[in-house]
N, C-alpha and C positions, 0 to 999 in steps of 0.2 A: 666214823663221822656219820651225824642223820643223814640221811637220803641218801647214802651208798648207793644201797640196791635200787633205787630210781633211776640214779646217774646210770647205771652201771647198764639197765635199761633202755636207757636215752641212747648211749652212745653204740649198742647195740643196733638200735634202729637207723641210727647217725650212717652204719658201715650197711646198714641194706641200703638202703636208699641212694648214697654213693656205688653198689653195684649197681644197681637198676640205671642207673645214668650211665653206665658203659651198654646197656641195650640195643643193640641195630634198632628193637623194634620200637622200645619207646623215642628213640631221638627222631626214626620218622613220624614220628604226633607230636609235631611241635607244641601241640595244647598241655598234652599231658608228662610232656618232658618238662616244659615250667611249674609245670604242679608240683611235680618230684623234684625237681632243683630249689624252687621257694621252702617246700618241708623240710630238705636238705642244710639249707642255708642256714633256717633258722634254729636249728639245734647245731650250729658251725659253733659258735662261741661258749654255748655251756657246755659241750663234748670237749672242747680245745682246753677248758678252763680245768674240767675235773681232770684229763689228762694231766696237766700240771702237778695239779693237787696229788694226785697219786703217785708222783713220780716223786716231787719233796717228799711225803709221807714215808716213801719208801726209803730213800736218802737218810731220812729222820731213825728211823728204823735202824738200818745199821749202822750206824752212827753210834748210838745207843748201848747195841749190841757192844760194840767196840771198847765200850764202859767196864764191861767185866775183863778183858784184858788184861793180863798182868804189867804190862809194858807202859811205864808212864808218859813216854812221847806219845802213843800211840792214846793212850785217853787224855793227853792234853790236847790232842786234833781232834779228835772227839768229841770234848766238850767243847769248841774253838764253832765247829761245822756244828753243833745241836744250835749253841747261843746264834749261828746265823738264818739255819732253817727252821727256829721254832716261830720267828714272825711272819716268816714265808708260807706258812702253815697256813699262820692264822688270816692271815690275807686272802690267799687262797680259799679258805672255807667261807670268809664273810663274802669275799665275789662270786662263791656259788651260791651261797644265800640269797644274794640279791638274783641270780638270773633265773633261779626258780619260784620268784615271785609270781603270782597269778597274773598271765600278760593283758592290759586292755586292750578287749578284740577290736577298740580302731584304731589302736598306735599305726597303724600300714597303714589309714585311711588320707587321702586329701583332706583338705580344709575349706567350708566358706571363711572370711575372712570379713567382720563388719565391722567398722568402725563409726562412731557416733560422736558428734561436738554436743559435751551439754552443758553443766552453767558455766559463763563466763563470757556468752557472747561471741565476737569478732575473733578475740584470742584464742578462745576453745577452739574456735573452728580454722586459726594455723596450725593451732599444736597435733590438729586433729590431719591437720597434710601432712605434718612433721612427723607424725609418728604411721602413718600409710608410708610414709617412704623408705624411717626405717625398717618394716617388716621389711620393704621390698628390696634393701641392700640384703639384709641378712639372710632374704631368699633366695638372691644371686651368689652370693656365696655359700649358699647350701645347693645348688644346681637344681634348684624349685621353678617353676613356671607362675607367674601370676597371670590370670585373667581380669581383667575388669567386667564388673558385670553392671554396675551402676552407679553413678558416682554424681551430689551436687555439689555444687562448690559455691563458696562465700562470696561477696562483693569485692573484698577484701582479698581473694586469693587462697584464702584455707577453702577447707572443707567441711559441708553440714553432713554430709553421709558418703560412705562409698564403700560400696558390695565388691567383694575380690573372689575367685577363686583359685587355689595356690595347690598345684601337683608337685607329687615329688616322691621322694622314697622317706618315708616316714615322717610325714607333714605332721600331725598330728601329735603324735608323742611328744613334739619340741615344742610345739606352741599350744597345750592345750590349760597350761598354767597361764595365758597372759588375758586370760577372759576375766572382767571386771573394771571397775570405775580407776583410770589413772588420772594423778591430779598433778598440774604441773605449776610450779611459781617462781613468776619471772620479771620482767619487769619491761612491761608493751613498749614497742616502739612509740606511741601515741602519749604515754604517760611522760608527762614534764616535769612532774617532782621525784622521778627517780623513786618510785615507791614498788615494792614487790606486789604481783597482782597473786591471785590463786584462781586458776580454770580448771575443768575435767571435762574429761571425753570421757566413754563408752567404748570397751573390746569385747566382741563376741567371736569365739573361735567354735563352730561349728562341723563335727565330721561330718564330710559329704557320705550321705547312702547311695546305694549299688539303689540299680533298677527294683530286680526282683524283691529288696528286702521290705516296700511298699508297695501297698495295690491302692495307688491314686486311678479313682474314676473318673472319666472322660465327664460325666453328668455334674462331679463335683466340681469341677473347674469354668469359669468366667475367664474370656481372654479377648481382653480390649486389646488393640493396635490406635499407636500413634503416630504422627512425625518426632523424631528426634530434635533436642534442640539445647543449646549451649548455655551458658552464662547470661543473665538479662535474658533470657525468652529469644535470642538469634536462632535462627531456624538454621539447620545443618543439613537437615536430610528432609528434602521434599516429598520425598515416599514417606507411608506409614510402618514403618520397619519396626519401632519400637514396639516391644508389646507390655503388657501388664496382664499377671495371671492370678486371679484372685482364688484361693482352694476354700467355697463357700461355706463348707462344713467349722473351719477351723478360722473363717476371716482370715486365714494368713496370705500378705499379698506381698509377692515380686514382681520386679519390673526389670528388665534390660533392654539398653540402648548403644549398647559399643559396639553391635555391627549394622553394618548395612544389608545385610540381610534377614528377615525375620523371621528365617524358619532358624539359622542359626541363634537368635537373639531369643528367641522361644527353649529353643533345647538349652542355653545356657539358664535360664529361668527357672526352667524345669530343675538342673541339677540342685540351683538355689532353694524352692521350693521343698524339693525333697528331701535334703539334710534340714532346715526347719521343722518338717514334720519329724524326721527319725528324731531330733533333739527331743520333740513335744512327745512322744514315745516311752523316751529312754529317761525320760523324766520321773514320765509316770511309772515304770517298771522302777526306778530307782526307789521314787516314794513310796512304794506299795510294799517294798523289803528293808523300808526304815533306813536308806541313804542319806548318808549328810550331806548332802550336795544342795547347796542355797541358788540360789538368785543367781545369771549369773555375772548380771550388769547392773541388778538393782536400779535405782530410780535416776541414777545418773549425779546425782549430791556429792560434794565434795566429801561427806562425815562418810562414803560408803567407799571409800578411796583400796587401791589393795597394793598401790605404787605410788610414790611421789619423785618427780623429779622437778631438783631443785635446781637451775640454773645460775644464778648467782654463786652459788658453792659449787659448780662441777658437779653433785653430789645424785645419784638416785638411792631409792631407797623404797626395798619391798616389805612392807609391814607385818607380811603374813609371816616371815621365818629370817625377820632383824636385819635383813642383810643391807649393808650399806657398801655402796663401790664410789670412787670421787672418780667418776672419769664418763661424767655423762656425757662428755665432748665424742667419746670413742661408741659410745650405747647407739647414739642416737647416729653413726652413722653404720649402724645393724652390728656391731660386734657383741651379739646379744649371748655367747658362748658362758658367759661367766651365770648369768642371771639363770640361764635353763640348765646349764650343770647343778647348779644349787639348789634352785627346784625339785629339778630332779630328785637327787638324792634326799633332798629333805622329806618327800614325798613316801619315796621310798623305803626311809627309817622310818616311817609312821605305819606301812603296811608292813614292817619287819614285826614291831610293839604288838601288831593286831593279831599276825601268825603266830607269834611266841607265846600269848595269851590264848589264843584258840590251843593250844597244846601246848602248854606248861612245862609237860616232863618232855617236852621232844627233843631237847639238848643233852637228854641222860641218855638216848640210843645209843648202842654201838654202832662203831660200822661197819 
């Protein structure tokens, strides 16, 4: 099989690093026992996989063997156990494929979370609560933390914007396909002739960066403090707790107001701030090595749509890769499992296409 001798590697390194974690000495440095237990972990499943793999092949093997026998029961078992382990094989070899995919270094990262109402008015800006809420089920049952970092809301009860930050164990990897214009049509409570409307919001999923991975200067930063204050301009918090941090270089400006303290409402800012800039970054590094990575909200227009869900039919539907599911009843209250499995993997057969082209003959290796 290709990459035998990688695996073979890997899971070499798999069994030091599981000694090192029986260490007296590294488990008193709780810092750098997480080091080696995270490295650990994350070669757990392509170790466990080729394990498999090796063990059907060898199964496969004698089996085969068993072929030249003269004994006809004995190669009618034989060809009985090949016809079961030759799929097992091949399953086997496509799920190593996939975990030696080149991993994106922020699948482990948190996420900023924005969400934007744009045309459509009053409705863009329910569907725009409506779809903040289901992230925020489907992040309760992923055992994700959300923060609010800033949030306005409509006359009407929706929402015109609201900044989130969402920790967890691999935030990132699952939500980072739902950035883009989704467009939803329905038919408004307000509407009296029962006619279908069409609205779109605005998803930006943003990895949050680590401290050290920016050097924001203190001279680049503008940071107003205000009173906080609610719905219609009602005043909440009599202190000026709120602040607003403008990073002058870049015009890029955040604001947070969810707490009542503003050294705390500032360090949440700051994290907002800062995955903005790694994004504005990792843009530019992208563009510079001829990345296809577009826009990633576009102008917010219904024509730049990358989702539709359609109420009236139960129906969603992601345009980028066909998929239609009739159960937006169950979507929209976060059972989003079906839509980022799909993703997923459709993603991932397109970085399969790119590997196999980059080496050609790499399926003619032995193993």
């Amino acid at each position: 099989m290709q990459y035998a001798d990688k695996l073979a590697g890997l899971e070499a390194r798999y069994e030091e690093l599981t000694a090192q974690m029986s260490n007296p000495d590294l488990i008193s440095d709780q810092t750098e026992y997480t080091k080696v237990a995270k490295k650990q972990r994350d070669l757990e499943e392509v170790v466990s996989k080729f394990r498999e793999w090796r063990q059907v092949s060898d199964n496969l093997a004698q089996a085969r063997q068993m072929l030249n026998d003269g004994d006809d029961d004995l190669r009618e078992m034989a060809n009985a156990e090949i016809e079961e382990l030759e799929p097992q094989l091949a399953a086997a070899e496509g799920a190593l494929r996939m975990l030696l995919l080149p991993k994106d270094p922020n699948d482990e990262r948190n996420v900023v979370l924005e969400i934007r109402a744009g045309t459509g008015g009053d409705e863009a800006s329910l569907f725009a609560a409506e779809t903040f809420r289901m992230y925020t089920r489907y992040a309760e049952e992923q055992r994700w933390k959300v923060e609010v970092i800033d949030i306005s809301e409509s006359a009407v009860g929706g929402i015109k914007e609201v900044i989130a930050l969402i920790s967890g164990d691999k935030v990132y990897s699952k939500l980072k396909y739902e950035s883009g214009v989704h467009r939803v049509q329905r038919v408004p409570e307000t509407e009296t002739q029962g006619r279908v409307h069409t609205s779109a919001i605005t998803v930006a999923v943003l990895p949050e960066a680590d401290e050290v991975e920016l050097d924001i200067q203190e001279k680049d930063l503008r940071v107003d403090t205000f009173c906080s204050s609610g719905p219609g301009g009602q005043s909440v918090n009599t202190t000026y707790s709120a602040v607003r941090i403008t990073h002058l270089p870049t015009n890029t400006v955040v604001s947070c107001q969810d707490e009542k303290s503003q050294i705390k409402n500032r360090a949440k800012a700051m994290r907002v701030l800062r995955s903005r800039l790694y994004e504005i970054e990792l843009e530019k590094q992208q563009a510079a090595i001829g990345a296809e990575r577009k826009s990633m909200v576009g102008s917010g227009d219904r024509s730049e749509k990358i989702r539709t869900y359609n109420f009236p039919q139960n129906r969603l539907t992601d345009h980028r890769i066909g998929l239609t599911l009739y159960q937006l009843d169950l979507i929209m209250e976060g059972r989003l499992d079906s839509i980022v499995s799909a993703l997923t993997t459709h993603y991932n057969a397109e970085k399969l296409k790119v590997q196999a082209s980059d080496d050609p003959n790499g399926s003619k290796n032995g193993a």
